[in-house]
N, C-alpha and C positions, 0 to 999 in steps of 0.2 A: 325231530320236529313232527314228524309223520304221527308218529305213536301219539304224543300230547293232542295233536286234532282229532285223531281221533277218539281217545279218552275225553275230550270237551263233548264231540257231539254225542256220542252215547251217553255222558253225564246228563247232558241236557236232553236228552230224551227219555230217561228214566226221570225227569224231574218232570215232563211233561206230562208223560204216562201217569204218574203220582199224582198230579194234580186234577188233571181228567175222571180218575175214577176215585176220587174220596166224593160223598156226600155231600146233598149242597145241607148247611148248616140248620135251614126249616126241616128237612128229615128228619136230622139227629133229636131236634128238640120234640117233633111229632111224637116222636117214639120213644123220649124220654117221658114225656107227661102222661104217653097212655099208662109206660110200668109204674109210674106213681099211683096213677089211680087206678092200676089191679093193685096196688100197695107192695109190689116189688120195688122195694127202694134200694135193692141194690144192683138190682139189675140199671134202675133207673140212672144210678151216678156211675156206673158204666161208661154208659150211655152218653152222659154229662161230659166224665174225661175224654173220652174218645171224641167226641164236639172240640171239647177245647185245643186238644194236640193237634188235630186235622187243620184246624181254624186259628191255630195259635196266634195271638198278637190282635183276636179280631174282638167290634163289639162284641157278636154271639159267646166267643170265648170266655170274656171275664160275664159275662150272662150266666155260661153255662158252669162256671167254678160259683158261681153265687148261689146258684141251684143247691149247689152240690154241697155247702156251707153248711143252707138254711136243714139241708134233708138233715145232715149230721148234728147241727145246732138242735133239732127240734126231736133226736133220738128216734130217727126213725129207722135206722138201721140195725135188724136185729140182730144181728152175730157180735153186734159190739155191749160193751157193759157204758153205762153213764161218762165216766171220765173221760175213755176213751174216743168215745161220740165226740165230745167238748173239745177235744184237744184235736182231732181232725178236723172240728169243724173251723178250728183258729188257724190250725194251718193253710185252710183254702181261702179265710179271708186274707191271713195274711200273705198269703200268692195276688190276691188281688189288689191290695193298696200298696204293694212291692213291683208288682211287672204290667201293673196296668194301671199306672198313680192319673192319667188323665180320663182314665173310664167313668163313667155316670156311676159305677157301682164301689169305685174307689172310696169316697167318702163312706157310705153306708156300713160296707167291709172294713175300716179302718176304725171305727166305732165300734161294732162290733166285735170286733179283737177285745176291743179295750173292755168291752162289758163282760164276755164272755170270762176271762183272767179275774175279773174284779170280784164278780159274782157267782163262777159255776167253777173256775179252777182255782180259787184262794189264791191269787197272788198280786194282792196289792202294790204292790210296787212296779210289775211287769202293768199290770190296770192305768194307773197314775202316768206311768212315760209313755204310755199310749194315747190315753186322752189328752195329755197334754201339746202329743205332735198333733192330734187331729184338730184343738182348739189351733194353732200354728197352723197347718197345711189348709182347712178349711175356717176359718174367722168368718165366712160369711152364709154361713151354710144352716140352716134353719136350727139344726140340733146343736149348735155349738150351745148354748144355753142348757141342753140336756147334759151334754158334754162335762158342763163347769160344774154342773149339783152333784152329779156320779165324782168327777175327782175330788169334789169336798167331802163327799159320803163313802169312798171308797172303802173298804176296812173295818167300815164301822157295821153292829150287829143294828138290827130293825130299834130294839129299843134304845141305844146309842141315838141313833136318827132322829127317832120321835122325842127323849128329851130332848138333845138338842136345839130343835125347831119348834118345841111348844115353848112360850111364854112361859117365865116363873114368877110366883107370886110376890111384889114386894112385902118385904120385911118391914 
């Protein structure tokens, strides 16, 4: 019984300690947006994970995984090739509309899963069950309308699209 008390408070003091000396979460992000804009973008998302894990479960967290998406989405990291960017950047949405489905950045992430698959990793099918949960999980949500045009146009090549939706001549 002795031993367990004491293993409780030392536990609990190493959790105190822990929490005392991480970053308050406007640091991390201070410091993330200067290395963006010296265009260290990978120092930047660093920066970003290291926010999220300290902070985990918080707004700033699914903040700082959206960050972290958009740098990957937008190719800004140079050590990586194209597809690679793309498909890390799916992963950190999809961390976010997974472990953080009530966050402000849920919806945005959860669309953009779907677009990213539809449009930059060829996989319309993976695209379609995406936008389809996001039409279902947000119905009121401004883009559900972008939502519905992308899973009708998913697959399909630019001029698939433009016939399509242009008017043909009656015969």
């Amino acid at each position: 019984m002795k031993y367990s008390l004491k293993f409780i408070i030392v536990a609990l003091m190493a959790v105190v300690i822990a929490a005392c000396s991480s970053k308050p979460a406007e640091e991390y992000k201070a410091e993330a947006k200067k290395e963006v804009e010296l265009k260290n973008y990978s120092k930047a998302v660093k920066i970003y994970d290291e926010l999220a894990d300290v902070h985990s479960g918080s707004k700033d967290a699914s903040e700082a995984l959206l960050e972290i998406a958009k740098l990957y989405h937008s190719k800004m990291v140079d050590s990586l090739d194209e597809k690679t960017s793309y498909k890390k950047a799916f992963s950190y949405y999809e961390k976010i509309y997974s472990e953080y489905q009530s966050s402000a950045e849920a919806p945005n992430a959860l669309f953009m899963a779907a677009f990213l698959q539809g449009n930059e990793l060829n996989n319309p099918e993976e695209a379609k069950k995406l936008y389809k949960l996001f039409i279902e999980k947000y119905p009121d949500s401004e883009m559900v309308n972008s939502a519905k045009m992308e899973l009708e146009n998913v697959g399909l090549t630019p001029e698939e699209i433009l016939k399509k939706n242009t008017p043909q001549p009656k015969k």
